[in-house]
N, C-alpha and C positions, 0 to 999 in steps of 0.2 A: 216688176222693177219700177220705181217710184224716179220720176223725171227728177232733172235737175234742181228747178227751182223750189219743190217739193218737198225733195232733200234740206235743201240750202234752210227753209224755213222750221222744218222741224229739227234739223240739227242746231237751226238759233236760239229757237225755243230751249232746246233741251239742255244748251247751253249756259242758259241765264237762270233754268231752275238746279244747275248744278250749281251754281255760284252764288243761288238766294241757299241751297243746303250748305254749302260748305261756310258762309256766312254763321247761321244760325249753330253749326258745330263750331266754328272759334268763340260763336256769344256763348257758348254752355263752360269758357274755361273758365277757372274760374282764379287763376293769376293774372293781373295785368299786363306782366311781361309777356307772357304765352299767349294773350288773346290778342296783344297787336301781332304779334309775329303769326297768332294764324290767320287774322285778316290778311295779311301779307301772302300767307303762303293763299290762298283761298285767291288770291287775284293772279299769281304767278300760275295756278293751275288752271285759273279763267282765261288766261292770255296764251297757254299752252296748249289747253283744247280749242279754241279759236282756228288760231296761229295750224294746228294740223289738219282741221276741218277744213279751213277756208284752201289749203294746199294740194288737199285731197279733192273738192270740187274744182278745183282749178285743172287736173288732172282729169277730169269728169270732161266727155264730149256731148 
């Protein structure tokens, strides 16, 4: 089982290359209107796995 702080860093990591992918999936649309709304969506999903991670460590002894 991988300690806290261990977690806490690869779940940051894994965090920031989930939001460099979803990134580079809104730059492949290829509407303007659709590609701000998935940068949009792509940060709303970055602040939502954050926001559960960081909740779930927090619950972490």
């Amino acid at each position: 089982m991988m300690n806290k702080k261990n977690l806490e860093i690869v779940s940051s990591v894994g965090s920031v290359v989930l939001l460099i992918l979803l990134f580079g999936v809104a730059h492949q649309l290829k509407d303007s209107f659709s590609q701000e709304y998935g940068f949009i969506g792509a940060l709303a999903v970055f602040i939502i796995v954050i926001s559960v991670v960081g909740l779930k460590l927090n619950e972490m002894q």
